[in-house]
C-alpha positions in Angstrom: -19.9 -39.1 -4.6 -19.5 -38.4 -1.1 -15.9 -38.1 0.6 -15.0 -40.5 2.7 -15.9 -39.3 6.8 -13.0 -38.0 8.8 -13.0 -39.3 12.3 -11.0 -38.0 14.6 -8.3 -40.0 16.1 -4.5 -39.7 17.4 -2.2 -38.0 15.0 -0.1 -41.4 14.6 -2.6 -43.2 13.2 -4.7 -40.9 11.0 -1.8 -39.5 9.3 -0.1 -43.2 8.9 -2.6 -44.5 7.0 -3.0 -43.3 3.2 -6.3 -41.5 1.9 -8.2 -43.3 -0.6 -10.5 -42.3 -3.7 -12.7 -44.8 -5.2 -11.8 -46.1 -9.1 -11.5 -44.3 -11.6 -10.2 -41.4 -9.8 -6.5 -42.2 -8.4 -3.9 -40.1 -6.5 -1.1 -38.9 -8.7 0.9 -35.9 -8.2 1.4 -32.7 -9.8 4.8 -32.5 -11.7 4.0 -33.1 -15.5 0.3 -31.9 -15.4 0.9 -28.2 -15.6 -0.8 -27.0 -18.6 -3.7 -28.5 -17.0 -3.6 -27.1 -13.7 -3.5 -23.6 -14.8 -6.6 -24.2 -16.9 -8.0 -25.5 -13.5 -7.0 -22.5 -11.5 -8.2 -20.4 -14.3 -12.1 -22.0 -14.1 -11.9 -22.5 -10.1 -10.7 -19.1 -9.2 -12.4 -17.2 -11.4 -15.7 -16.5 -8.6 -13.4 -15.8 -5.6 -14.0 -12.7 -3.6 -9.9 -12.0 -4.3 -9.0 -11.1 -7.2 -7.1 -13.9 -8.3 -3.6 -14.0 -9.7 -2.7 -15.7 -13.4 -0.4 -19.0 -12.6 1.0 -20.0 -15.9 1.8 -23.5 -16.8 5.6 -21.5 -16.8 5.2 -19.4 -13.5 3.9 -22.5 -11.9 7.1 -24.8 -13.6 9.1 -22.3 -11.7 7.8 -22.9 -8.3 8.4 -26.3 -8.4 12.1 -25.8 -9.3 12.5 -24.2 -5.8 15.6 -26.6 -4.3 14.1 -29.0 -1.9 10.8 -29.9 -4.1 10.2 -33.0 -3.5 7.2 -34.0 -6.1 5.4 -36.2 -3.7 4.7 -33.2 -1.8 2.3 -32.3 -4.3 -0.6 -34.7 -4.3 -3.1 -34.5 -7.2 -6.4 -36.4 -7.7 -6.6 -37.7 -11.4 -9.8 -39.3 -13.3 -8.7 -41.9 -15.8 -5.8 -39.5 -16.7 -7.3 -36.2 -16.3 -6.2 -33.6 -13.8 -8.8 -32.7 -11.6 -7.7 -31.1 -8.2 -4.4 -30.7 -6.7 -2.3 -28.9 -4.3 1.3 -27.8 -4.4 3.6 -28.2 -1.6 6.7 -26.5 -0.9 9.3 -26.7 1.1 10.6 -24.0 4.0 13.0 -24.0 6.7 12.1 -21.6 9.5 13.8 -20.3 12.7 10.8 -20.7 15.5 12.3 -18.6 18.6 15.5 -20.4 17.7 14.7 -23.4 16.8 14.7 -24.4 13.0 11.8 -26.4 12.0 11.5 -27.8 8.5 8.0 -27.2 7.3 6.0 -27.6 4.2 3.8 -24.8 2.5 1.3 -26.3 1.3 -0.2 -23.7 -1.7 -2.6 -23.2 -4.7 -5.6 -25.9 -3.2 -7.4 -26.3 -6.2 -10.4 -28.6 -6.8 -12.5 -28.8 -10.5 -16.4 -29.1 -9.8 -16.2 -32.8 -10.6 -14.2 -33.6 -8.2 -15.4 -30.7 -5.5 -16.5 -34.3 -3.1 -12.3 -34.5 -2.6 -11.0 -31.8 -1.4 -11.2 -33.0 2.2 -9.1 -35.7 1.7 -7.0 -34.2 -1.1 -5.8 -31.6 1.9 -5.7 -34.8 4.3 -2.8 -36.6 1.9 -1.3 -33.6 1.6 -0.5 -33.4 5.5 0.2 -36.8 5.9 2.9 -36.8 3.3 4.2 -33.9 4.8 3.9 -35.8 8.0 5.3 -39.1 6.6 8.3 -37.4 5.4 9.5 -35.7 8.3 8.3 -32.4 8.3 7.4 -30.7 11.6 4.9 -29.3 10.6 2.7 -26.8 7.8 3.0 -23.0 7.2 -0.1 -21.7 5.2 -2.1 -19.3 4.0 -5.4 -18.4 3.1 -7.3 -15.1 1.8 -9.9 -13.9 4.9 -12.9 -13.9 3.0 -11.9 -17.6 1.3 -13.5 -20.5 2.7 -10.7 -22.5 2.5 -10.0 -20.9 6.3 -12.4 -23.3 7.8 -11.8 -26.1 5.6 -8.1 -26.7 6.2 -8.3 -26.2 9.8 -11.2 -28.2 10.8 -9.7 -30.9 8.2 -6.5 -30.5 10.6 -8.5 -31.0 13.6 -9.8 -34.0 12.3 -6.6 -35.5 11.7 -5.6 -34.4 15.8 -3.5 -31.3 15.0 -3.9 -27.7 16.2 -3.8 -25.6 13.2 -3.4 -21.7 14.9 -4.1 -18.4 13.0 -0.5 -16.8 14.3 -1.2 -13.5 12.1 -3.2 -11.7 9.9 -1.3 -9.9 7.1 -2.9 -7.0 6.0 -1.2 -5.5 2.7 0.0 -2.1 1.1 -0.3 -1.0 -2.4 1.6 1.5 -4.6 1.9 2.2 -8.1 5.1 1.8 -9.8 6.8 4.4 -12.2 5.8 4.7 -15.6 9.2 5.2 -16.9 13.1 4.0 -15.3 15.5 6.5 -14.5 18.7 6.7 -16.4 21.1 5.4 -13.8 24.9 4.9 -14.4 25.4 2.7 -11.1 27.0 -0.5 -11.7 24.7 -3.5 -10.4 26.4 -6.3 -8.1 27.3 -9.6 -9.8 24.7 -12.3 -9.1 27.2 -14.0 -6.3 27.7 -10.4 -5.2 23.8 -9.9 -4.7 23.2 -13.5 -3.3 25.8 -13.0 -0.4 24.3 -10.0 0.7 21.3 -11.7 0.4 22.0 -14.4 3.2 24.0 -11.8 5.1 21.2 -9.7 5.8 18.9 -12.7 5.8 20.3 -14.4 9.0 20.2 -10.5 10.7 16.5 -10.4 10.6 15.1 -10.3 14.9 11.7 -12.0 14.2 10.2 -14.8 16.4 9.7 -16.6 13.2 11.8 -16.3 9.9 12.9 -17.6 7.0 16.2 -20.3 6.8 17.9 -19.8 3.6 20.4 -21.6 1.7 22.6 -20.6 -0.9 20.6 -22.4 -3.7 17.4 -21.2 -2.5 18.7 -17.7 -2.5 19.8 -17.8 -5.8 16.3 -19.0 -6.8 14.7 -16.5 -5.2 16.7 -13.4 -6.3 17.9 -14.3 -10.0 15.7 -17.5 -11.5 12.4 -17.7 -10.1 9.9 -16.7 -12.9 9.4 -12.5 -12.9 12.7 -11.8 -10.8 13.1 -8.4 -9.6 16.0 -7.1 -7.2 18.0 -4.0 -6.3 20.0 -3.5 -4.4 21.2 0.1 -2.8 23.0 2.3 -5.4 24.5 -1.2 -6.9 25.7 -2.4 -2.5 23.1 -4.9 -2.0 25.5 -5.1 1.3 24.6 -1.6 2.6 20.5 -2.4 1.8 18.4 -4.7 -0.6 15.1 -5.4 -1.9 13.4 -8.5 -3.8 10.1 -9.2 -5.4 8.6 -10.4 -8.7 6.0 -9.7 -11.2 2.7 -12.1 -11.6 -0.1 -11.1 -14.2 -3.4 -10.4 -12.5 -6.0 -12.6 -14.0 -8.2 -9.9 -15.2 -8.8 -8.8 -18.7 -5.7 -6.9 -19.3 -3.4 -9.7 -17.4 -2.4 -6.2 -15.6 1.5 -6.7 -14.4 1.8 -7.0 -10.6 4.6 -6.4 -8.5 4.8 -8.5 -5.3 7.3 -7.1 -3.1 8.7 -9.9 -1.1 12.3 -9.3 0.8 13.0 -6.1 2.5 16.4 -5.5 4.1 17.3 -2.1 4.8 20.4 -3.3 6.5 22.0 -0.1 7.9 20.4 2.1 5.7 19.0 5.9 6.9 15.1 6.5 5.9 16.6 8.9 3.0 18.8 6.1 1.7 15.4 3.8 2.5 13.2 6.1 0.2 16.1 6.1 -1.9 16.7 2.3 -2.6 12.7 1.6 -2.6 12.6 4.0 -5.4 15.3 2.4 -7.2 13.5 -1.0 -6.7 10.4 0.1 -8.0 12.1 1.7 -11.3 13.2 -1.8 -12.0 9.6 -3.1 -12.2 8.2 -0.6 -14.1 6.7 -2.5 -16.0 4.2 -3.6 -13.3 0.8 -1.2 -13.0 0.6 -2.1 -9.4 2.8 -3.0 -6.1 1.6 -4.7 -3.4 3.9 -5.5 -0.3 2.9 -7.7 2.8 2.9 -6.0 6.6 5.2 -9.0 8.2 6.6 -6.9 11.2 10.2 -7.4 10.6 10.9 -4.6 8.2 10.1 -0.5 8.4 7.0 0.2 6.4 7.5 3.9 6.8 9.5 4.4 3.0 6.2 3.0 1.2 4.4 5.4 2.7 6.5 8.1 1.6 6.3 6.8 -1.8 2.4 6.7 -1.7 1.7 3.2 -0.8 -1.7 3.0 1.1 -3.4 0.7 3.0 -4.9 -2.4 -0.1 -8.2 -4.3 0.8 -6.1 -7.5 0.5 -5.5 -9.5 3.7 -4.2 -13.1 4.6 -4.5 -15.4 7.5 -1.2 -17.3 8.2 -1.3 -20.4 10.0 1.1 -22.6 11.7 0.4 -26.5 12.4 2.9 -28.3 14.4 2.8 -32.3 14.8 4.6 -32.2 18.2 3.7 -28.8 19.8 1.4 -26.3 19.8 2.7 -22.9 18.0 2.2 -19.7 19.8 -1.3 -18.3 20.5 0.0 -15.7 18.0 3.4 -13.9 16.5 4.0 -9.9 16.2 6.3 -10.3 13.7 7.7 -13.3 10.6 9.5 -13.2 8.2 8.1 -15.4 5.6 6.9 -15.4 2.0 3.0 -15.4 1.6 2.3 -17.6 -0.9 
């Protein structure tokens, strides 16, 4: 069956208007379904050019206990009870050259072949939630060689809005130790660590970066699913990392490390090399690192730890309901997700 056609038209009026599916599919939303979308992603992903990640009905029970998730966000498309193509919606609060915008991350588009027809509107809903609720706007992401690039921006042109690619993100990879190191350094308490967290969180110069507060930095550094941290020889004040470790969906469901925060506060590149070091020893038992290029933080440390350049590479994009976001930004400090 045919998805309904997308006309374009102003902004107030496409995205006041709910998106329909003809009986017996309905709209639903995510939250309760998760078993089933990981089975999804599992069948969906599986022919992408990317080697795709393994979400877990637990990893993915963990993203929506981020603070802030509001289940409505996360629009699903159901067939007389069965899950068959959702997306996941997140929020972020971000500092735009100053100006803190409250955005949603809109993540994970998944669609089953029998309901491949919705996926335009699926996306659709899922901006004029976003839009309903009082969001200014969507931060997303999608692989370079994934079609989903043309899809969600054309589907935002539709609706009026100017989606704009603000950054490719190209990507390093390393190779974590095989074994930890015997260390006798006492680690920070976890309100010790999520201080310095914010601390060197609100120090980061980027035209675009990432608003924290205190609940969502304790999610992100102690109870997100896979949590890794470290911070420098047990100060996370004097430097920190953060990151966590996701299965690749391959054969071996090979342990990845995604690096994610890098503060080297005032750290010297010794002391850099140093604390990197001691961050990968905690994920050891990840068989590969990757880390994102984002601008804001000094690359050079992976380097000297043998992280080279990885064929992996993500388009960001930023959608704004009552602006239009820069032509392009040298530097963010986000999580790509």
């Amino acid at each position: 069956m045919a998805s309904p056609i997308l006309q374009t038209s102003p902004i107030n009026q496409r995205l006041n208007r709910p998106m329909k599916v003809p009986a017996p599919y309905e709209f639903g939303i995510l939250q309760g379904h998760l078993e089933e979308a990981s089975a999804i992603m599992q069948a969906t992903w599986a022919n992408n050019v990317e080697r795709a990640l393994e979400y877990t009905p637990e990893f993915l029970a963990s993203c929506l206990d981020y603070p802030g998730v509001e289940p409505h966000q996360s629009p699903a498309i159901y067939k007389d009870g069965k899950l068959l193509a959702f997306i996941m919606g997140l929020p972020r609060s971000i500092s735009l050259d100053g100006r803190k915008l409250k955005l949603l991350l809109p993540t994970l588009f998944t669609v089953s072949s029998e309901a491949r027809s919705f996926g335009a509107v699926l996306w659709t809903e899922a901006l004029r939630r976003a839009y309903q609720a009082g969001y200014d706007g969507t931060i997303h992401f999608c692989a370079v060689t994934n079609k989903s690039n043309e899809i969600t921006t054309s589907l935002a042109r539709l609706v009026g809005l100017k989606p704009q690619l603000v950054m490719s993100v190209n990507y390093l990879m390393g190779l974590p130790p095989a074994a930890p190191q015997p260390t006798t350094v006492a680690d920070a308490t976890p309100d010790e660590f999520c201080d310095a967290f914010l601390r060197h969180a609100r120090q980061v110069r980027s035209p675009a970066a990432r608003l924290w507060t205190v609940e969502e930095a304790r999610w992100q550094c102690e109870t997100r699913t896979g949590s890794v941290k470290a911070g420098f020889r047990g100060d996370p004040q004097r430097g920190l990392i953060t990151g966590y470790i996701q299965n690749i969906a391959d054969a071996k469901r090979t342990p990845c490390l995604l690096i994610e925060d890098i503060f080297w506060g005032s750290l010297l590149q010794p002391e850099r090399v140093e604390l990197l070091r001691q961050f990968m020893q905690r994920a050891n038992a990840a068989k590969i690192a990757v880390v994102p290029q984002l601008g804001y933080a000094d690359m050079s440390p992976f380097v000297e730890l043998g992280f080279r350049s990885s064929p992996r590479k993500m388009n960001l994009y930023l959608t704004l309901w009552a602006e239009c976001a820069p032509d392009s930004l040298e530097s963010v400090y986000v999580d790509v997700f």
